[in-house]
C-alpha positions in Angstrom: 7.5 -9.6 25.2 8.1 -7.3 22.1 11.1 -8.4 20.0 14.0 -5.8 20.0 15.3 -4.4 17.1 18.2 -6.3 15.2 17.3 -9.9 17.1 14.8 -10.9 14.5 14.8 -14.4 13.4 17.0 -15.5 10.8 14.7 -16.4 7.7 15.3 -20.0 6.3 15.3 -21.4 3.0 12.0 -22.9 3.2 10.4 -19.8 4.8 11.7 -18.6 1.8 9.9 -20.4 -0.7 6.8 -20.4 1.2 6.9 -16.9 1.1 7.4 -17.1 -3.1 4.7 -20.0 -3.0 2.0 -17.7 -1.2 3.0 -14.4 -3.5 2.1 -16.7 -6.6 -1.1 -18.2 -5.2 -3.6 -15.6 -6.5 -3.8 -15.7 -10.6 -3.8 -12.3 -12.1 -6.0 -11.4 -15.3 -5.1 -9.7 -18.0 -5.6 -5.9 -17.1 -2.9 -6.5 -14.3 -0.4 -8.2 -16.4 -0.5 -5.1 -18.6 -0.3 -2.6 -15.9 2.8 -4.3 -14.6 4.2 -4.6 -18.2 3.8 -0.4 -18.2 5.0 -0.5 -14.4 8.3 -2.0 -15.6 8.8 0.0 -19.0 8.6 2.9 -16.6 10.7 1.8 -14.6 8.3 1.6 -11.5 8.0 -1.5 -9.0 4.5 -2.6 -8.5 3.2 -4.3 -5.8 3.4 -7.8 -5.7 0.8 -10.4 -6.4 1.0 -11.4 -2.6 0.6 -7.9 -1.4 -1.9 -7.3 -4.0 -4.4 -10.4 -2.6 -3.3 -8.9 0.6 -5.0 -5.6 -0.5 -8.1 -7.1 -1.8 -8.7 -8.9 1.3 -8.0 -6.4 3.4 -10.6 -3.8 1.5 -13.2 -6.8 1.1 -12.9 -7.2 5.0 -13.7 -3.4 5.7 -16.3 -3.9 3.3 -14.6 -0.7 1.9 -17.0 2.3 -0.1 -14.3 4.6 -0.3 -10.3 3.7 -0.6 -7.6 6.7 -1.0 -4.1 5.5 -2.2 -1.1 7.3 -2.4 1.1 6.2 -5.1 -1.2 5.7 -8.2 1.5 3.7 -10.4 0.0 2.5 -13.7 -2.6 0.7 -11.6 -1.9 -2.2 -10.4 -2.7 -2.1 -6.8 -6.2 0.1 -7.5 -7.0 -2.6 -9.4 -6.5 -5.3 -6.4 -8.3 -2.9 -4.3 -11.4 -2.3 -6.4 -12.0 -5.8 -6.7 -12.0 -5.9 -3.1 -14.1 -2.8 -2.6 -18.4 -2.4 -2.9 -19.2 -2.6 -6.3 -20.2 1.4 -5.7 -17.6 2.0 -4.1 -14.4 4.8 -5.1 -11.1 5.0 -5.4 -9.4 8.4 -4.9 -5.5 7.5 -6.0 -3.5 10.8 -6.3 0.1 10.2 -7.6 2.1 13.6 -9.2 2.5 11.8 -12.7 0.2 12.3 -14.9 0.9 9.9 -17.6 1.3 7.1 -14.9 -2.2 7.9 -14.1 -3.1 7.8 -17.8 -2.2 4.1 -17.7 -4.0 2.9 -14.5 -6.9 4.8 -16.0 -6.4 2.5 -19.2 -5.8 -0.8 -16.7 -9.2 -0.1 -14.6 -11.2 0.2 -18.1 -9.6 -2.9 -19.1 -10.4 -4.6 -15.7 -14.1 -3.7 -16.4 -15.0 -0.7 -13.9 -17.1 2.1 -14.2 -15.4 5.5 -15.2 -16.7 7.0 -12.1 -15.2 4.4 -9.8 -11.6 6.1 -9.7 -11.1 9.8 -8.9 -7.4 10.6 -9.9 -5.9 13.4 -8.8 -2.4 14.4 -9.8 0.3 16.2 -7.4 1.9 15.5 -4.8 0.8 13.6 -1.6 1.3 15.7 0.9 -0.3 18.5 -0.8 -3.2 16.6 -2.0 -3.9 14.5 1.2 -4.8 17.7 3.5 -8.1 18.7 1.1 -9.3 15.3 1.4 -12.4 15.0 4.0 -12.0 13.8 7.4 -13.1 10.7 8.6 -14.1 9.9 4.8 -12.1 7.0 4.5 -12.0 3.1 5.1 -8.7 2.2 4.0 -5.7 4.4 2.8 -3.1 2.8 1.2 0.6 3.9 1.0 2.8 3.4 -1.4 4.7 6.6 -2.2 8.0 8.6 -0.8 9.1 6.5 2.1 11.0 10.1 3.7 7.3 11.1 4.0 5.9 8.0 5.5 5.4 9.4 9.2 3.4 12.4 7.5 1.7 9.9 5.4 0.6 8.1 8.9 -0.8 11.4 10.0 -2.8 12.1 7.7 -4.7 9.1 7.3 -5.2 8.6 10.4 -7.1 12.0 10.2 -8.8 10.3 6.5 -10.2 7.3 8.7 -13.5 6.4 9.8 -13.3 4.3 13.1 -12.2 1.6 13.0 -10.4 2.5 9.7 -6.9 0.9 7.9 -3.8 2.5 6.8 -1.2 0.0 5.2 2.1 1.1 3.9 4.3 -0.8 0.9 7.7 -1.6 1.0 8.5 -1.5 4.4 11.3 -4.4 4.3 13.4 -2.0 1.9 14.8 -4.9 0.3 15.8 -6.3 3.3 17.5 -3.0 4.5 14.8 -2.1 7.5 16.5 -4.8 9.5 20.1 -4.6 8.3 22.5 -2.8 11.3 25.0 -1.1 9.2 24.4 2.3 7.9 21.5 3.0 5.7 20.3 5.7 3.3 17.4 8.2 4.9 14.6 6.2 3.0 15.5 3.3 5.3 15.7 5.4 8.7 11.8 6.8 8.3 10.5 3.7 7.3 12.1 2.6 10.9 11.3 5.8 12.6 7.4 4.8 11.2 7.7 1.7 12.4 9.2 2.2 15.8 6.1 5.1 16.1 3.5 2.7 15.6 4.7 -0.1 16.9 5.1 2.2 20.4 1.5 3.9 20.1 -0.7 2.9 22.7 -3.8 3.7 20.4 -2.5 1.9 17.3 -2.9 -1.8 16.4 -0.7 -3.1 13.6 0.5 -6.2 11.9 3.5 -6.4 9.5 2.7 -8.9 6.9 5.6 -10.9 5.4 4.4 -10.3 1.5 6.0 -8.7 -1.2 8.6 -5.8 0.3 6.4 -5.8 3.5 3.1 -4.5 4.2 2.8 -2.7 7.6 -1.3 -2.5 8.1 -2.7 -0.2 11.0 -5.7 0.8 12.9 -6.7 3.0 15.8 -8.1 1.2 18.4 
């Protein structure tokens, strides 16, 4: 029986630093330690190590060839995921800062891939995402304006081969997804996404307890 909303288990200490002891178990290299440096000195959260493993695994798993993410940063989860991906595989990130693409571009040279393994494009998601090709995708990863999230869902589903994966950052909202008194409208569409997919009869979806929260989903 699916678990109502606001009678979710009370998460214990020891949860707790399991949690912490699983989002420290992959070692990160150099190139990602300096694209989080620039993700902090911009002010930006990156994704977790946790959620970045996650990422990896998830794109290794597909066997991914081509990845589109939504929320390019300064590179540290297209990093994760080309190190999952083929090794001739591409990542099309699209984020509408420039100069945060400027420094992801630096972080994947440092990481050691190919030029022509990233395609950035700057602008904004939602204007960006409907040029993209149908069915062209293996993965899409979002990480961008939670108000758009339902939109975001939309469209990749369009993006995705069969069988495809969407996963979306940050859906814990600090804890706020799950909290019963009011919330700001960020918090409401990331349930409102939630409660859609989780009701779909032609979506399948886990929500994996790393970093803020990484909702992954595929058509059946």
């Amino acid at each position: 029986m699916r678990q109502l909303w606001g009678q979710e288990r009370v998460i214990s200490g020891n949860r707790q630093t399991s949690w912490a002891f699983a989002d420290a178990f992959v070692a990160e290299d150099d190139a990602l330690r300096w694209a989080r440096d620039r993700s902090r000195e911009a002010g930006l959260r990156s994704v977790s190590p946790g959620t970045g493993a996650a990422l990896r695994l998830l794109a290794a798993t597909a066997d991914a060839k081509a990845v589109a993410e939504i929320g390019t940063g300064t590179g540290v989860s297209g990093i994760h995921l080309l190190h999952g991906m083929r090794p001739d595989g591409v990542l099309t990130t699209v984020d509408p800062e420039p100069d945060r693409q400027a420094f992801a571009r630096q972080a994947f040279r440092a990481a050691g891939f190919a030029g022509n393994r990233a395609r950035f494009i700057p602008g904004r998601a939602l204007d960006v995402l409907p040029r993209l090709a149908d069915g062209g995708y293996d993965l899409v990863f979002c990480d961008g304006d939670p108000t758009e999230s339902l939109d975001y869902l939309a469209e990749s589903l369009r993006l995705l081969r069969p069988g495809g994966l969407v996963c979306f950052e940050g859906v814990f909202s600090d804890g706020q997804t799950v909290d019963s008194t009011a919330q700001a409208v960020e918090v409401l569409r990331v349930r409102e996404l939630l409660r859609a997919v989780r009701e779909s009869p032609v979506l399948e979806a886990a929500l994996l307890p790393v970093g803020d929260g990484l909702l992954c989903v595929v058509r059946r």
